[in-house]
N, C-alpha and C positions, 0 to 999 in steps of 0.2 A: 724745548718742548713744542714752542712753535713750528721748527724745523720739521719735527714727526709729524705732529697734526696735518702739515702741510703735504708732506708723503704720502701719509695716510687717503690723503684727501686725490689726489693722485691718481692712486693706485686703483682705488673707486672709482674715478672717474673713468680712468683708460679701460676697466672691466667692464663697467655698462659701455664704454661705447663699442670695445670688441662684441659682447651680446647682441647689441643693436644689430652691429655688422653682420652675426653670426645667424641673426634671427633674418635680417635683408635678405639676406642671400639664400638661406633655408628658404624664405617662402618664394624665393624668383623659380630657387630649383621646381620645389612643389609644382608652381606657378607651368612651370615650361611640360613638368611631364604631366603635368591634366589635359593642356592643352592639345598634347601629342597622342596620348593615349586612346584607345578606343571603346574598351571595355563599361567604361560608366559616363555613363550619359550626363549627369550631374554636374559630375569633373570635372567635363571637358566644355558644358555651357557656361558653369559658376566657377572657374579652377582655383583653387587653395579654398573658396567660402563652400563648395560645395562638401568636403571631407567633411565640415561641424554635422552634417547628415546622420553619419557614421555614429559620432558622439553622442547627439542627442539620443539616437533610439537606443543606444547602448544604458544610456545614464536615466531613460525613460520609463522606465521599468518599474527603478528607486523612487522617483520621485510620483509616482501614480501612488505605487503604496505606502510612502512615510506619509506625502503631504494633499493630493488631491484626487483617489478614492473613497468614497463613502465607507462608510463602517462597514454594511451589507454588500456592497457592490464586485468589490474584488474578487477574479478567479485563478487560481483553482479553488484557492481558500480564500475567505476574505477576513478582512481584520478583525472582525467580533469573533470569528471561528478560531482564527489564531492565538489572538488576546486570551479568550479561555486556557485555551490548551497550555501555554506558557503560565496562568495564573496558577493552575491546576499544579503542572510540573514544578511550580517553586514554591507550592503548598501557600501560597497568599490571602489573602480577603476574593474570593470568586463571587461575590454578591455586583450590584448593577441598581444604581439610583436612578430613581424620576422618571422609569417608564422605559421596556423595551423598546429597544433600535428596528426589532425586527417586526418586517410588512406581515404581519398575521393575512389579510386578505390578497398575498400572492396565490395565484394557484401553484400545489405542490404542496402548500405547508403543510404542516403535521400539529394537530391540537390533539391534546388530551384531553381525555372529560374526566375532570374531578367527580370525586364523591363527597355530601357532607359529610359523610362517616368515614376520612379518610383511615388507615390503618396505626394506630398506635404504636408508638415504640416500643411498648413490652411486648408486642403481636406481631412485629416484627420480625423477620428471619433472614438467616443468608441464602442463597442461591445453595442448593447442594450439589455435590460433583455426580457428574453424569456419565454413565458407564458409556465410552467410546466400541465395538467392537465386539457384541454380542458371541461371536462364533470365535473367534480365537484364539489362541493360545493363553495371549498374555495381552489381556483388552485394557485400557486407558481409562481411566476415572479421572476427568477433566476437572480444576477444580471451578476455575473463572470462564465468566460469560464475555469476558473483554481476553483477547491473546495477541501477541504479537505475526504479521502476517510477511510473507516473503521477502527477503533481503537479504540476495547472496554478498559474502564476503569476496570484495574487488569491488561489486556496488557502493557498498557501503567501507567507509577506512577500517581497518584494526582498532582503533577506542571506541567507534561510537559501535562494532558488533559487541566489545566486548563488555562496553557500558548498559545494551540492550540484554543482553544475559544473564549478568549482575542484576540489574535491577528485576528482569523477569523471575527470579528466584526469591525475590524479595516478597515482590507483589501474588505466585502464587498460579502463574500464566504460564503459556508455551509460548517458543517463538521458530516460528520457521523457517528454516535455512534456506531460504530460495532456492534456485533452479544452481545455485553455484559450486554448492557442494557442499561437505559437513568441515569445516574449519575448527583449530583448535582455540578459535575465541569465541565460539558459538559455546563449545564446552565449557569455557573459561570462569562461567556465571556459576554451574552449577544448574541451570535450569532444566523444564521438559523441555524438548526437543521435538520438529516435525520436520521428518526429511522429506523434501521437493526434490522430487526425478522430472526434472525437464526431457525434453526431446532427442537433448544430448546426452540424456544421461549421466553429467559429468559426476564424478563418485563415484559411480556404480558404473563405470564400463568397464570393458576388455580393450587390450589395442586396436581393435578395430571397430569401437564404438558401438559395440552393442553389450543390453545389461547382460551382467555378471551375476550371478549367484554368489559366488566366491565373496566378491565384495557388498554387497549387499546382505548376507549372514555376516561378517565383520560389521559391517556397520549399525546391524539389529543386535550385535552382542552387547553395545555401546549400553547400558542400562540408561542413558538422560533421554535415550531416541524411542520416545515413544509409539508414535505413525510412522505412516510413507504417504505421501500425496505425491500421486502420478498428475501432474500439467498437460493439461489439454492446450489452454489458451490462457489468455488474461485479461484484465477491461479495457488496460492500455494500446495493446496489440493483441488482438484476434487474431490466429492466422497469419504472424507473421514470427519467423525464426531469426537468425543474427547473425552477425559475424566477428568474434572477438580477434581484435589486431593482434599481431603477432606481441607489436609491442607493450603492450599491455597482461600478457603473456609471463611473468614474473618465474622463474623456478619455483618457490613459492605456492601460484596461483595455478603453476604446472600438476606441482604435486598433488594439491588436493583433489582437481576437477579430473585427475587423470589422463590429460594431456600432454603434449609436448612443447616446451618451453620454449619461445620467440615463436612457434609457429602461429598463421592463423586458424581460429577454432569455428567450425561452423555449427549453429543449432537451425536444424533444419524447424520450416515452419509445422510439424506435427511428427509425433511419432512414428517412424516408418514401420513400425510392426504391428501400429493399431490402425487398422483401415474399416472397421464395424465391430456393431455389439457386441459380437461373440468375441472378436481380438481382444477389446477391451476388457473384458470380465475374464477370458485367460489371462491376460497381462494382470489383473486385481488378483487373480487367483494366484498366481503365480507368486508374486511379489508378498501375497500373505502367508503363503508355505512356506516359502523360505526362511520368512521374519519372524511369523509368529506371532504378528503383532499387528492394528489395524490399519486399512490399508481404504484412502479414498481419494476421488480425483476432484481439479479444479478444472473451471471452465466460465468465462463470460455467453450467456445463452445470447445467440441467434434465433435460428431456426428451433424451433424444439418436436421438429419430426423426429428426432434420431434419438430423443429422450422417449417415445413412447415407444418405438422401436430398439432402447436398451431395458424399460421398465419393463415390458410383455417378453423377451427372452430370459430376466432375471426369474418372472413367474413362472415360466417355462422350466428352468432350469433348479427353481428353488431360490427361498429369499437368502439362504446362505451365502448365494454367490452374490451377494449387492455390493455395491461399494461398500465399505463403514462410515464413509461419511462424503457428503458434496458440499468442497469449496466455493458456491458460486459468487464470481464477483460478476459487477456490475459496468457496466460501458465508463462509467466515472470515474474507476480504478487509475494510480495511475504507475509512473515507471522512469526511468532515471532519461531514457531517449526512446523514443518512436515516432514514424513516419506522421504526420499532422492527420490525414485523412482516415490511419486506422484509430488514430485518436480519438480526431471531431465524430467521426459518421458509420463506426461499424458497431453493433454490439445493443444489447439490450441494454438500458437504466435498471440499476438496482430496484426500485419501483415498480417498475415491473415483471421484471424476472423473478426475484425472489417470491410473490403469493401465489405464479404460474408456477413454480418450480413444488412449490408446498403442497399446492393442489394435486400438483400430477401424482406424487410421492402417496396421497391420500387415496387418489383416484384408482392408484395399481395396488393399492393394501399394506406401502413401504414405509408408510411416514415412523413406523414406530422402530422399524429397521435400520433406517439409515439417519444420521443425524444429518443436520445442515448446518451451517457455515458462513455467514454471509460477510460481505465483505466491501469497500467500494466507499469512501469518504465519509466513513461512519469514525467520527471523531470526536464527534459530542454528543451529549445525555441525550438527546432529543432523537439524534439518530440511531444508537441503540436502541432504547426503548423503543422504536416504531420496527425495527427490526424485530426484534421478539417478540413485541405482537404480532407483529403479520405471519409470525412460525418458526424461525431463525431459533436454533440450539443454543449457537455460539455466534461473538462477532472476531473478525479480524479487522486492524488496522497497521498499517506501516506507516502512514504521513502522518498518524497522530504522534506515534511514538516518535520519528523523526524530527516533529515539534518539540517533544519535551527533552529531545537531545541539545537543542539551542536552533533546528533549523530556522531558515529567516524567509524562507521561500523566495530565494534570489533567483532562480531557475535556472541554475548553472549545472547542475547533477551531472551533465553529459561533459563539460568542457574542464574536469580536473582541477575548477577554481573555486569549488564552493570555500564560500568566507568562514563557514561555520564548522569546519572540519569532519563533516558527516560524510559527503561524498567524495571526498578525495583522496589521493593518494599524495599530494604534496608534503611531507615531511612537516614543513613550516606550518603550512594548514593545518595539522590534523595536531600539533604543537596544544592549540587552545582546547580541542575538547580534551575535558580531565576523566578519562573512565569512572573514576571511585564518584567523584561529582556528578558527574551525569547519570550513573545506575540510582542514586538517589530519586532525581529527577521523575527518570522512568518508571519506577515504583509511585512515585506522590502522584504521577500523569493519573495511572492506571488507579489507584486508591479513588482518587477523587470522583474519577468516572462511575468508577462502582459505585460508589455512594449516591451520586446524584442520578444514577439511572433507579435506586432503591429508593429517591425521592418521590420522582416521579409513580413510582408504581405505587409506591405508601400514597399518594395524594387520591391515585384512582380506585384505591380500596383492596389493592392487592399486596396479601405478606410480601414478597419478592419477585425479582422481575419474571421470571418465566412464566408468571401468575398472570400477566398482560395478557390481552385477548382482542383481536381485533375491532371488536366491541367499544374498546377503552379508546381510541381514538380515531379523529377524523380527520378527512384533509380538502383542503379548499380545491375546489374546479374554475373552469372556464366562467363559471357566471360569478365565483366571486365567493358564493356560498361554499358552506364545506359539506363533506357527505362522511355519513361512517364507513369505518375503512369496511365492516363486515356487509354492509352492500357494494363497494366497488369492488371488492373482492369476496364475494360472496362462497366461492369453495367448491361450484358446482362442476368441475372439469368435465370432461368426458373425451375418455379416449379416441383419437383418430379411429382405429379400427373398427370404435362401434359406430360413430359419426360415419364410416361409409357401410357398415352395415343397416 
């Protein structure tokens, strides 16, 4: 017995010192090619301590958001915005002891002004569905004010499209098939359906990447595909189109987008067959004839010259030919990868855009024509609600939903290693999220929301939320104080054309 022990002991010991040896020499290598190398400055002054560089900003990320960011502080979400969302999607206790986290005297916030006569529960109502699509064949009665917003399949893995479909069928919402095409796990749920015609087209082209008819009437036969949303831009990227690797490129991912499999696929940054109004409202017209069924575009606003110069050809031509409905998202929006600078610095805030875009719609006699859309880190009650006050028909979100799938906001979307098997394609990753588990989630995210936006409105004295009015709340300025939203945005537009007349 001794004999073993003593072996044993050995045997341990000759390991750690091979390791040592192996660890010595590992770092002499390290050591020699920093020192040689020229590429990183770091390396080559600190060589083996300067790689922890690497490490840290890697592991930096995690440790901001588990252990030393504030509740409020973190972006793109921060922990209190997230913390909801996940309490929400697991149907928990969403209540909050001893006094809100959040800075009421930031400017930007959004207060509500209660009434003492808040609205009673028997007085109470739901939200009714809203007829999308006045002029069409076969128009959309929307039933929710909360829906699921862009997220092609390839973005997003095969359980978490198929657990957002599932659950959108539950809850009662539509979910839009991003710019990637209509997939048989987008169907999978059962739910409404809004097909996204990107730049590329993908679904809807011919081989030579332009829309199809052909495919486009198929795909409006589909009864779950309610809309078509024609993509201008997005809040993430304005203005800029892609390049999907070959390798990424799946037979699969071939088939649906109508491409060809290993090649690379390009989406040019805008429609090449939309260059002005009139393009644009042919290409609506168009895509409505075919369909049958209504037909509207997205768009992050910039400039909004070219909105009073599509509103004034719409009157021209009749309110028939408008869109049926405007996606607008906001500069906030976000997106699995885009260049930092269309991110940080191009593009309107939802805040903005959204009560210039209501106005204008007012201003040209469309508001009652066209519905709106809004969209852009509207994830909680707070931000709904101040949406539909300010004019908003409908909200979308996709980071909310992606929350209540298990995301952890690691910010990996782009790098095929998200932990939470939302954006990947790893096998083993996408192993953890449970479709049937998660379409629950999806459903209780979206329930709870609904509810707590009918909170809010029941406190300000309104049956339900579209009953908001910009009237109901205010939001804090540069001095501190806050102002009502119905004087900072008081509705008064006036078209360019009369402004120079």
């Amino acid at each position: 017995m001794d004999q073993f022990a003593i072996l044993i002991l050995d045997v341990v010991v000759i390991g750690l010192g091979l390791l040592l040896l192996a660890g010595i020499v590992t770092v002499g290598v390290m050591y020699y090619v920093d020192k040689h190398q020229t590429q990183h400055t770091i390396r080559r002054n600190f060589p083996v301590l300067g790689r922890f560089r690497y490490f840290f900003e890697y592991i930096g990320e995690f440790f901001r958001q588990y252990f030393f960011a504030m509740d409020r502080e973190e972006l793109p979400f921060n922990r209190a915005q997230r913390s909801w969302a996940y309490r929400a999607a697991k149907n928990v206790d969403n209540t909050v002891a001893f006094g809100s986290s959040r800075d009421i005297h930031k400017p930007g916030a959004v207060i509500f002004l209660n009434t003492p006569y808040p609205t009673l529960k028997e007085d109470a109502v739901e939200s009714p569905p809203l007829q999308v699509g006045m002029y069409c064949e076969k128009p959309f009665y929307a039933k929710s004010i909360v829906n699921i917003s862009g997220m092609s399949f390839g973005a997003l893995s095969r359980p978490a499209v198929e657990a957002l479909s599932a659950g959108a069928q539950v809850a009662g919402c539509w979910m839009n098939t991003g710019e990637g095409g209509l997939s048989p796990y987008h169907l999978s749920g059962g739910c409404d359906i809004v097909f996204q015609i990107g730049t590329a087209k993908y679904g809807v082209r011919d081989e030579h990447g332009q829309l199809s008819d052909v495919k486009l009437k198929k795909i409006a036969g589909i009864d779950q595909v309610r809309m078509f949303e024609i993509k201008l831009s997005q809040g993430a990227k304005p203005g800029k189109g892609g390049i999907l690797p070959g390798e990424k490129v799946t037979p699969e991912i071939a088939e649906i987008r109508g491409i060809k499999a290993g090649e690379d696929s390009i989406s040019p940054n805008r429609h090449p067959d939309i260059n002005s109004p009139s393009h644009l409202l042919d290409m609506i017209d168009r895509v409505r004839s075919v369909t049958g069924k209504p037909v509207g575009i997205k768009f992050v606003l910039g400039s909004h010259a070219w909105l009073d110069e599509l509103f004034a050809e719409i009157n021209h031509r009749g309110e028939e030919s408008a869109p049926d409905f405007i996606t607008l998202d906001g500069a906030e929006g976000g997106t699995g990868a885009a260049p930092m600078p269309l991110m940080d610095s191009v593009g309107l805030s939802l805040k903005e855009s959204l009560p210039l875009v209501v106005d204008m719609l007012k201003a040209f006699g469309l508001r009652d024509r066209v519905r709106v859309i809004a969209s852009g880190k509207l994830i909680n009650p707070t931000d709904v609600a101040w949406a539909i006050a300010v004019g908003a028909d409908f909200t979308v979100t996709a980071r909310g939903f992606m929350f209540a799938l298990g995301c952890i906001q690691a910010l990996q979307c782009n790098r095929n290693t998200c932990p939470s098997g939302v954006t990947t394609h790893d096998p083993d990753l996408q192993e953890g999220l449970n479709p049937q588990d998660k379409s629950v989630r999806v459903a209780s995210y979206h329930q709870h929301l609904i509810n707590e936006v009918g909170v809010i409105a029941h406190s300000c004295g309104a049956r339900e939320p579209r009953e908001l009015r910009r009237h109901h709340s205010q939001m804090v300025t540069a001095s501190g104080l806050s102002e009502n939203l119905a004087v900072l945005y008081p509705g008064n537009y006036v078209p360019l054309r009369e402004k120079a007349d």
